[in-house]
N, C-alpha and C positions, 0 to 999 in steps of 0.2 A: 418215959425214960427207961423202966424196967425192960419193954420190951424192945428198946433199942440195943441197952445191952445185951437182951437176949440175943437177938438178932444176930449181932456182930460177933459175941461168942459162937455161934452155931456156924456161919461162916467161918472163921479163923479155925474152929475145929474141924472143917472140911464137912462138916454135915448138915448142909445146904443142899436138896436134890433139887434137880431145874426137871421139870414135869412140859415137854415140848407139845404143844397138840394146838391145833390150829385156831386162832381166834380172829376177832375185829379187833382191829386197831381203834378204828371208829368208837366202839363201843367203850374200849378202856380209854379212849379219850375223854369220852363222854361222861362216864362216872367219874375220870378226873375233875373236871369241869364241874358236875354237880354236886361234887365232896365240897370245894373248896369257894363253891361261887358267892356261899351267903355270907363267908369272911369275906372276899372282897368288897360284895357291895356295904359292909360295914364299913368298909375304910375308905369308902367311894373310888373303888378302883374297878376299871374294866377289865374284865375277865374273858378271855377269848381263843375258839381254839384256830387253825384256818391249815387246808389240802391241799395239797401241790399233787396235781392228778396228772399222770395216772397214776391210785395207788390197789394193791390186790386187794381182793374181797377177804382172806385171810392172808394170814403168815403163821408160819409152825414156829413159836414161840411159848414159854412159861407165864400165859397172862397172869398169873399173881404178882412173879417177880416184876412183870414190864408195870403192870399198874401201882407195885413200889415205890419201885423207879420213879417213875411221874408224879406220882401222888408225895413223894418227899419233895420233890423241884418245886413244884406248881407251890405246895404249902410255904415252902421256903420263900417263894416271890413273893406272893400274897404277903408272906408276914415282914420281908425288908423293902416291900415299897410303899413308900411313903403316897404318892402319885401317880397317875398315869394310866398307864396298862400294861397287862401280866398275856400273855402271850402263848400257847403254847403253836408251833407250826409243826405239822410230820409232811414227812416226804418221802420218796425213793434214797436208798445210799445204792451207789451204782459202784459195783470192784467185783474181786472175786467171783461174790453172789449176791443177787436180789437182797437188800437190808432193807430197813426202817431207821429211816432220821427226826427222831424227834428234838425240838428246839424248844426252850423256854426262857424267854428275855423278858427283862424286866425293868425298872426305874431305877434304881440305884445300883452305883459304879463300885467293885471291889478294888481299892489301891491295889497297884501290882505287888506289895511287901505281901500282899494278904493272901495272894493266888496259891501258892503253895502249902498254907498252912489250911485250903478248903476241905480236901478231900481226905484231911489226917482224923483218927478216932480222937474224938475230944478238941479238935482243932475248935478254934472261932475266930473271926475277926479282929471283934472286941471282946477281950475276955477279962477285962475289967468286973468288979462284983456291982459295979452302978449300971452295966451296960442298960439298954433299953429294951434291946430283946432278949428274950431268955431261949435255952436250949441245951441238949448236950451236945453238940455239936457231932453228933456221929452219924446225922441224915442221910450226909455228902459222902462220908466214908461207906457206909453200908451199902448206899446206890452205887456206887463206882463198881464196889464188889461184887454186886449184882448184874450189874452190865458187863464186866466182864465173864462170870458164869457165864453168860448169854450169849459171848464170842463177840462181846464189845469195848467198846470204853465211855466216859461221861469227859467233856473238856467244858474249860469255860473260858471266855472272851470279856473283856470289860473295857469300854471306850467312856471320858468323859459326856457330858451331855448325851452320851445314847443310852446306858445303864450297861447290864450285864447280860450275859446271854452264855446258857449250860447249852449245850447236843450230846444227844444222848447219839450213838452210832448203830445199830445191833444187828446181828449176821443171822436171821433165823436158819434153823433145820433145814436141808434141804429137802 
């Protein structure tokens, strides 16, 4: 929690530097995946990442911030699905320039009242003091902030019976 608010303070004060040099996407997927695999299979959930090819061998991006980035999504599935599978997909984002789209969808559905109180600092859901999960709710905020540094943004989608689904967008360095 301390260093969440670190975090978000250091951001809001503009003193956040984005460190651009080229990495695997693969790779920060990969430690995504094996940060958070041994929580899933406690809660019997399948954890999964999967390539929509062709993707570049690097991209000039800030991998601390991108493996943030994902590592708050991926954690956040894992701890509000209850079932199922936790998903991450990347891909090409094709505009401008060359991007990375990464996706992570999940088992449980955000009501649409809830959408816009996601990406708020301290936003939650249920912010009931019985709720089930605990958090400070500034994951979602801190990642967006990130993704934009990065000349991006985070959106989320949520369909009954399908669950929810974040995309992260991001425009690396040319």
């Amino acid at each position: 929690m301390i260093n969440d608010i670190l975090d978000l303070s250091k951001i809001e004060a503009d003193k956040v530097t984005v460190d651009r040099t080229p990495c695997s996407v693969w790779q920060i997927v990969d430690d995504v995946v094996n940060l958070t695999e041994l929580r899933a299979k406690e809660k019997g959930l399948c954890l999964s990442s999967q390539y929509a090819y062709p993707l570049p061998e690097t991209i000039q991006i800030d991998p601390i911030r991108l493996r943030q980035i994902l590592l708050n999504l991926v954690s956040n599935a894992v701890k509000f699905t209850d079932r199922g599978e936790v998903q991450i997909a990347v891909s090409l984002l094709v505009g401008r320039r060359l991007g990375c789209k990464s996706r992570v969808r999940y088992g449980n559905r955000h009501p649409p009242d809830a959408m816009t109180k996601l990406f708020q600092a301290f936003g939650q859901v249920d912010s009931s003091p019985h709720r089930r999960h605990q958090g400070t709710g500034l994951g979602l905020a801190i990642s967006r902030r990130l993704a934009e540094m990065l000349g991006g943004d985070i959106s989320v989608t949520s369909k009954p019976g399908e669950g929810s689904t974040f995309t992260v967008a991001l425009i690396p360095a040319p």
